[in-house]
Backbone bond lengths (Angstrom), bond angles and torsions (degrees), N, CA, C in turn:
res aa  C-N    CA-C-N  psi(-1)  N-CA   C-N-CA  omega(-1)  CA-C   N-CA-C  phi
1 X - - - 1.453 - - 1.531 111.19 -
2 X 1.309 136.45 19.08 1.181 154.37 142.43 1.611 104.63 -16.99
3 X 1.557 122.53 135.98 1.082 139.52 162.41 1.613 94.07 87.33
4 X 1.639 122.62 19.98 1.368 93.02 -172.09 1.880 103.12 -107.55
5 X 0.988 122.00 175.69 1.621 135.10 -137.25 1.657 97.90 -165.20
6 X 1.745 83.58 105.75 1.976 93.45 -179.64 1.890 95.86 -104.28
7 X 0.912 122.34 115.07 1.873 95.91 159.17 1.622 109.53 -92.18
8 X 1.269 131.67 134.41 1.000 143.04 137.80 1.615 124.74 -83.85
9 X 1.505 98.31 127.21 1.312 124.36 -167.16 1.290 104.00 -115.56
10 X 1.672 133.07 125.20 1.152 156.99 -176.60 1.508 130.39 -119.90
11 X 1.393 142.65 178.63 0.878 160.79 117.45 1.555 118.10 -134.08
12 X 1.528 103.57 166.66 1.287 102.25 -147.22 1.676 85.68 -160.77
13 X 1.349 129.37 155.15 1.275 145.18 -174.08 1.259 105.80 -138.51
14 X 1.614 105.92 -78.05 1.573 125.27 -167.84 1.686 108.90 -87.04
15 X 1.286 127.25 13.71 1.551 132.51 -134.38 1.564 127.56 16.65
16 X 1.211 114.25 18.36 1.432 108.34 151.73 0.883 137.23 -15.36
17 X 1.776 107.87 -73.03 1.503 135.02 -168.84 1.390 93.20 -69.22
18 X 1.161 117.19 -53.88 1.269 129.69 -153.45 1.823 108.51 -56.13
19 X 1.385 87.42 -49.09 1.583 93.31 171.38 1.793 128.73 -71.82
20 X 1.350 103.03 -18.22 1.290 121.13 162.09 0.926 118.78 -49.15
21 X 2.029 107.07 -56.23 1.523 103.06 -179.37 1.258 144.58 -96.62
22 X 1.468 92.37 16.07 1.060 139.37 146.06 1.972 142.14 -31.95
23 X 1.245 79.55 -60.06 1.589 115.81 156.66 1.266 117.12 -81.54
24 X 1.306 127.58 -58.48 1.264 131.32 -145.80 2.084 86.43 -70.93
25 X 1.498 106.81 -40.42 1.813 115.57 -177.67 1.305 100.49 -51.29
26 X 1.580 115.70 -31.60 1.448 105.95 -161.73 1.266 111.96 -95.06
27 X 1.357 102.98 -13.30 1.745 104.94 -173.46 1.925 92.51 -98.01
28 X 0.518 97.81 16.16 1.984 94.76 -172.96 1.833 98.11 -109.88
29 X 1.395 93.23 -37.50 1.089 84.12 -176.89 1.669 128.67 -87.42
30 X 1.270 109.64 -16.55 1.053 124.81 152.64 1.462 142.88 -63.99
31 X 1.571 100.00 -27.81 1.499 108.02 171.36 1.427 90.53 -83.52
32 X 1.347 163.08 -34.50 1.139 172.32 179.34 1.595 116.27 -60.92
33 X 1.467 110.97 -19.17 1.574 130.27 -139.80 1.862 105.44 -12.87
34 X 1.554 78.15 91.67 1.649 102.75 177.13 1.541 114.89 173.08
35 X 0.917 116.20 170.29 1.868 115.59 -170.78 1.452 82.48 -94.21
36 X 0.616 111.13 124.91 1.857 117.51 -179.48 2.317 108.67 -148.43
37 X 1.351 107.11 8.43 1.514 92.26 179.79 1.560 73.87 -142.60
38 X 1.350 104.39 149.29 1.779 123.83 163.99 1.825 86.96 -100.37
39 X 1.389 89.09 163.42 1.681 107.58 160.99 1.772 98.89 -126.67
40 X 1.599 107.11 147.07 1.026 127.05 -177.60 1.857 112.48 -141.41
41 X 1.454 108.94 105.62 1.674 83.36 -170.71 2.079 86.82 -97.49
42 X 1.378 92.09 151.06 1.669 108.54 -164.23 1.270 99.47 -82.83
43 X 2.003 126.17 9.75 1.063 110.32 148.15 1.870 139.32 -65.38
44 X 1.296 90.12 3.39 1.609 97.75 -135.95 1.753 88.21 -135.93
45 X 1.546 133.88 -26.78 0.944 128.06 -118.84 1.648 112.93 -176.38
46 X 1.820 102.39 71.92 1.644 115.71 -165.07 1.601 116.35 -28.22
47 X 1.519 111.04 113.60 1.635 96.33 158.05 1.498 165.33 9.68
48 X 1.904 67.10 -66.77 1.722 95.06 178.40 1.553 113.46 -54.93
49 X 1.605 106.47 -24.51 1.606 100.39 -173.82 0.735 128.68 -92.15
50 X 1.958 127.13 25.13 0.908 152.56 156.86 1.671 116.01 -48.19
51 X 1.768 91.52 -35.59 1.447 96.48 -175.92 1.594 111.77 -86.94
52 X 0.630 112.09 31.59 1.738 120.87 173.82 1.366 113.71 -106.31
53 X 1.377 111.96 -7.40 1.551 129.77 173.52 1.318 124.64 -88.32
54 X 1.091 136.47 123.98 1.837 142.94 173.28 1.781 84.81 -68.01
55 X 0.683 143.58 -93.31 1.833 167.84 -143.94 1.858 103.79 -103.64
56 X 1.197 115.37 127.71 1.497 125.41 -158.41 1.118 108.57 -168.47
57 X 1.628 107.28 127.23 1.731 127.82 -144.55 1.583 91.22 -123.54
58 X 1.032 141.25 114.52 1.837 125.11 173.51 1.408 93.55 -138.01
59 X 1.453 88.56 137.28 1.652 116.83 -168.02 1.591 109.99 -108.83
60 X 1.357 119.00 119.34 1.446 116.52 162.15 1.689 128.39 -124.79
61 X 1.221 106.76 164.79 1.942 83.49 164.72 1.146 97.28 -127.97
62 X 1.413 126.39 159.79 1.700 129.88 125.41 0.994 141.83 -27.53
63 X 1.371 119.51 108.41 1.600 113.50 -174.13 1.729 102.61 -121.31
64 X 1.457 105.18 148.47 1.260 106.46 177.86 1.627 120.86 63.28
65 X 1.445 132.45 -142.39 1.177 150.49 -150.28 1.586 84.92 -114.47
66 X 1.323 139.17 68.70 1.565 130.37 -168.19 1.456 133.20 51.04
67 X 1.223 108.17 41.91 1.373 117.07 -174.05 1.202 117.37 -106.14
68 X 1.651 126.29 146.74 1.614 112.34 -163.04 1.593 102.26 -108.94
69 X 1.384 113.89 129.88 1.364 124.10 -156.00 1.923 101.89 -48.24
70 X 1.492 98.70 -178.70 1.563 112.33 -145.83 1.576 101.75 -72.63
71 X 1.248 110.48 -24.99 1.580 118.81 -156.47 1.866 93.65 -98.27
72 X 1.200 118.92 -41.63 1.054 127.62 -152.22 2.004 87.36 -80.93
73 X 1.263 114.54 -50.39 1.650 130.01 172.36 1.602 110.97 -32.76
74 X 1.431 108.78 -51.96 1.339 130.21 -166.66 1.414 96.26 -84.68
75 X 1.503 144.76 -0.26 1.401 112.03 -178.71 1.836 78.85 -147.81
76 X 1.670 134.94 21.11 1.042 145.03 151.37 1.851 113.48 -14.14
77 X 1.021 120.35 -71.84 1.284 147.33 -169.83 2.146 99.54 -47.70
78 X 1.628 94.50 -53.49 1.566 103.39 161.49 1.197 140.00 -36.73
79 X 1.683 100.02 -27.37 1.765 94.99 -160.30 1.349 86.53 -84.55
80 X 1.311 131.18 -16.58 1.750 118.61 -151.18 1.990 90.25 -89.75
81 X 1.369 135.18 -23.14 0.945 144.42 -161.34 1.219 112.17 -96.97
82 X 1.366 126.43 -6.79 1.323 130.36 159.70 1.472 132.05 -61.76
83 X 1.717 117.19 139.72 1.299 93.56 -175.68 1.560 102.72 -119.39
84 X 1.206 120.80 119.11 1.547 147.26 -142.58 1.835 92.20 -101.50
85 X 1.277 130.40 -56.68 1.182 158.85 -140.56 2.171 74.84 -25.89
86 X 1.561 106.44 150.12 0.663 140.00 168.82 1.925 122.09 40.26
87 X 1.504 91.87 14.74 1.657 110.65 -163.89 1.512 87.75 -96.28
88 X 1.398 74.30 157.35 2.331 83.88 176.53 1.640 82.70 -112.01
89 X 1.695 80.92 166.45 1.427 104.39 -163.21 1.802 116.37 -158.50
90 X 1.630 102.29 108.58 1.515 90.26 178.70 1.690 98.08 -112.49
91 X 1.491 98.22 176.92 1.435 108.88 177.89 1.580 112.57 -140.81
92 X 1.680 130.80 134.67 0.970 126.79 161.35 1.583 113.95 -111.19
93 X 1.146 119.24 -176.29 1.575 121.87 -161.95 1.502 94.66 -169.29
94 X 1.443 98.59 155.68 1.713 142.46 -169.67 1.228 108.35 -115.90
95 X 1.077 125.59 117.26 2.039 142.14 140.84 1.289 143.79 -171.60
96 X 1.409 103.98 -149.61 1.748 88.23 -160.15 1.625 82.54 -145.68
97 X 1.399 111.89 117.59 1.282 139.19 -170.62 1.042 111.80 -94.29
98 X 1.556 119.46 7.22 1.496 110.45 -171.51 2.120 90.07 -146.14
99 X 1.128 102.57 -46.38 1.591 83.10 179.95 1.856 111.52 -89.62
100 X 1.916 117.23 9.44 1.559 105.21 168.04 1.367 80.50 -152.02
101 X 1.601 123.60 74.79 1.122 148.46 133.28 1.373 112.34 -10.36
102 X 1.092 129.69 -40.36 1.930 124.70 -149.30 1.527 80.98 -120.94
103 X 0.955 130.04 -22.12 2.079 119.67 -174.76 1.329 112.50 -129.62
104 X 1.381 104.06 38.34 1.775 104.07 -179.95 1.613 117.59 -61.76
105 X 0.716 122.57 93.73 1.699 126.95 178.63 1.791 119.22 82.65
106 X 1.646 90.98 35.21 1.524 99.39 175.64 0.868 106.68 -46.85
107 X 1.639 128.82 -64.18 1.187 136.57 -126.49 2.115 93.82 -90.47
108 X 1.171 115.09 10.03 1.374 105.27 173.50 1.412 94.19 -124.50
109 X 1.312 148.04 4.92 1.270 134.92 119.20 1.541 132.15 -43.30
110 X 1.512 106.63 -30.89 1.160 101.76 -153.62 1.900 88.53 -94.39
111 X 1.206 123.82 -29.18 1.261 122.96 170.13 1.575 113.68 -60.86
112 X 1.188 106.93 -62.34 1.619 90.11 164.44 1.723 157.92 -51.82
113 X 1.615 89.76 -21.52 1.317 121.32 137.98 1.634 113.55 -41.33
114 X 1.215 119.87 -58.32 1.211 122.08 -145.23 1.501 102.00 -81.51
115 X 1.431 116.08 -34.95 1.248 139.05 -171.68 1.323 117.27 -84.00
116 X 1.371 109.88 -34.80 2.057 113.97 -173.95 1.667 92.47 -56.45
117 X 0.823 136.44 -82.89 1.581 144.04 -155.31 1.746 104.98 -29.16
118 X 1.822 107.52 -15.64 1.416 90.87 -152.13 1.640 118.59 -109.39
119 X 1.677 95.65 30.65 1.452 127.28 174.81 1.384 117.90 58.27
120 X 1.730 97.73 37.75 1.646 101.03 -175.19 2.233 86.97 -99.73
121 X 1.760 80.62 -172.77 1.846 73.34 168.69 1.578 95.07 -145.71
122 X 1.680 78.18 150.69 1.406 102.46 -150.07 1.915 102.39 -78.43
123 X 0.521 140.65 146.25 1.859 132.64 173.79 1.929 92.01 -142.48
124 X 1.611 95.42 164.31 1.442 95.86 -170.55 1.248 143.93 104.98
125 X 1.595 108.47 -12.74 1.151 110.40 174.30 1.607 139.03 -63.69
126 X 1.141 132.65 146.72 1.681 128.14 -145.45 1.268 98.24 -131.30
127 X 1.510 108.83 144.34 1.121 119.53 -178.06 1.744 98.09 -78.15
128 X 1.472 111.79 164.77 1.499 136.95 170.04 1.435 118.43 -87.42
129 X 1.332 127.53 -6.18 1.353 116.22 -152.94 1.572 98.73 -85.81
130 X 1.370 134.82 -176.21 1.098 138.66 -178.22 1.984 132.09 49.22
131 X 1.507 88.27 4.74 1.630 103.17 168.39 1.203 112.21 -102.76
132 X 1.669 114.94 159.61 1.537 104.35 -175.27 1.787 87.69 -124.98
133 X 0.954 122.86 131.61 2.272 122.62 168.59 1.246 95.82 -159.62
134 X 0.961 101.92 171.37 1.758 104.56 174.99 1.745 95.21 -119.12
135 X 1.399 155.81 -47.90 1.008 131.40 147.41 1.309 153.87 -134.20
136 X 1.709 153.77 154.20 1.086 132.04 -116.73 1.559 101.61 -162.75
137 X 1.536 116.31 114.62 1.297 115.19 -174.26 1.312 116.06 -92.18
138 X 1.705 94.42 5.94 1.710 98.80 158.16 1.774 134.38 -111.99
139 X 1.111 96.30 36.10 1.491 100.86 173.22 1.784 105.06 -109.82
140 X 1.608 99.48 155.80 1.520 112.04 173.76 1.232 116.19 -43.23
141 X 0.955 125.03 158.91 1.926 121.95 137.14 1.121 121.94 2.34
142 X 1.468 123.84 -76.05 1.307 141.59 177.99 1.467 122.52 -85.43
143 X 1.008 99.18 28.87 1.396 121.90 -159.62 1.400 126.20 -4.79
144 X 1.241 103.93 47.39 1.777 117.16 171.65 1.357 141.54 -94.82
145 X 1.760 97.77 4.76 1.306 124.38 157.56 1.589 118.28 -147.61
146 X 1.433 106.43 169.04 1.189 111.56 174.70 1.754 120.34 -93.21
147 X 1.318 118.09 138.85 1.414 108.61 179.36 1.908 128.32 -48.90
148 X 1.393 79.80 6.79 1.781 96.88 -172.39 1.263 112.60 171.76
149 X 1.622 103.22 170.38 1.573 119.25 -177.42 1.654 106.59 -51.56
150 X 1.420 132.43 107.25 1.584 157.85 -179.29 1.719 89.13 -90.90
151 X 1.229 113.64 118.98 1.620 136.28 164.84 1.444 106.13 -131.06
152 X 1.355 119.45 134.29 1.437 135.05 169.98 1.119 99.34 -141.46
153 X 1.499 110.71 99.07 1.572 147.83 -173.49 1.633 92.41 -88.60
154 X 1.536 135.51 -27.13 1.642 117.64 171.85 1.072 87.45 -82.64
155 X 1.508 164.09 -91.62 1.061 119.21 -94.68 2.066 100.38 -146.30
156 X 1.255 97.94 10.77 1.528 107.14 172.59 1.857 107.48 -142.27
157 X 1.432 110.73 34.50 1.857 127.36 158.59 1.629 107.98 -9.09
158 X 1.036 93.82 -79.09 1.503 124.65 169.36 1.313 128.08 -10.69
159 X 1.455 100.52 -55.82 1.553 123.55 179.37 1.642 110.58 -100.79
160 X 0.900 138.12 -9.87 1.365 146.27 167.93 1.793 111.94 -36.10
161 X 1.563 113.26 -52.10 1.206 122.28 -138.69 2.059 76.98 -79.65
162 X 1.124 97.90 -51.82 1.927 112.38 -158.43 1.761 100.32 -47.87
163 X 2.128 106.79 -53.97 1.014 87.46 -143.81 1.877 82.13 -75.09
164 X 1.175 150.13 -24.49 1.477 133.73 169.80 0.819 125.82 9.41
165 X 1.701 81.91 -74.12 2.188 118.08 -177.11 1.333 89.70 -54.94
166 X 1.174 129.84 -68.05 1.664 140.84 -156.66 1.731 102.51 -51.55
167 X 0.902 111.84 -51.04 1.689 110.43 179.39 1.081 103.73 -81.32
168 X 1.456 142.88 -32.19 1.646 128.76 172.85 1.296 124.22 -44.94
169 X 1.133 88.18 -45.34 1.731 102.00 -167.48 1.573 89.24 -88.49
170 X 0.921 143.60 -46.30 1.557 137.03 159.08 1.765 114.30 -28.03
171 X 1.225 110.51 -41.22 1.602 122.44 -170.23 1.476 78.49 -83.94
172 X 1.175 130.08 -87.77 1.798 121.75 -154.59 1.519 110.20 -56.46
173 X 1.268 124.03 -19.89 1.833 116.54 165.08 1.904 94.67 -59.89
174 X 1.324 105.64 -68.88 1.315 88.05 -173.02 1.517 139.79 -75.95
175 X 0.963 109.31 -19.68 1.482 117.90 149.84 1.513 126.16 -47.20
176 X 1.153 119.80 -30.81 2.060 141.60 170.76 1.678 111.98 -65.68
């Protein structure tokens, strides 16, 4: 799998995310053993060049009462203008499952929302088990997973580093 090229696309407030994707570059690249993902935070660093990517990682968190973080808000209008066509595409997400209970990882529902229509394919999806919210505009249908890698850096730190590893190697099974 030589010559291959992930961009991960971020925003970041509190560096959470930031540090997430952080990891997630380092663990990709290692299962890869090669620099194989750029980081790009979309403060800094147009959208659009997302599409220069075969494979595309975009990072958001939850802010507030379901709100989609500051950077990601400000270039909103972008995601629908992307042209995805035949690109894979995972997504991870930021929140707090216990102090915004009712919108735990909206805002990475609501990106994936934004993105399904745009005939990319989606890889990445995460299981639900071991979170506690009552509800989530990022789970399936059946709501037995999340549309992506779910991190809650307040109040499950701890577990951050594993499930990483756990979805990396999840992304390169399906990526193979």
């Amino acid at each position: 799998m030589s010559s291959l090229s992930i961009g991960l696309f971020y925003g970041s407030t509190t560096c959470y995310t930031e540090m997430a994707a952080e990891k997630i570059q380092a663990q990709m690249n290692a299962l890869f053993d090669e620099q194989v993902v750029s980081l790009h935070n979309i403060q800094e660093v147009p959208l659009k060049q997302a599409e220069q990517y075969d494979i595309i990682i975009f990072g958001i968190s939850t802010w507030d009462f379901g709100e989609l973080q500051e950077d990601w808000e400000s270039c909103w209008d972008d995601v629908y203008k992307l042209t995805l066509d035949g690109k894979t595409v995972a997504l991870f997400g930021l929140g707090d499952q216990i102090g915004y209970t009712d919108w735990f990882q909206d805002a990475l529902g609501m990106l994936h929302d934004a993105i399904l229509p745009l005939d990319c394919k989606i890889i990445g999806y995460w299981p639900n088990q071991g979170y506690e919210f009552a509800q989530s505009k990022a789970l399936i249908e059946d709501k037995s997973k999340f549309v992506g890698l779910s991190l809650d850096d307040e109040n499950q730190y701890d577990l951050t580093d594993e499930r990483i590893h756990t979805w990396c190697h999840q992304l390169l099974d399906e990526l193979s």
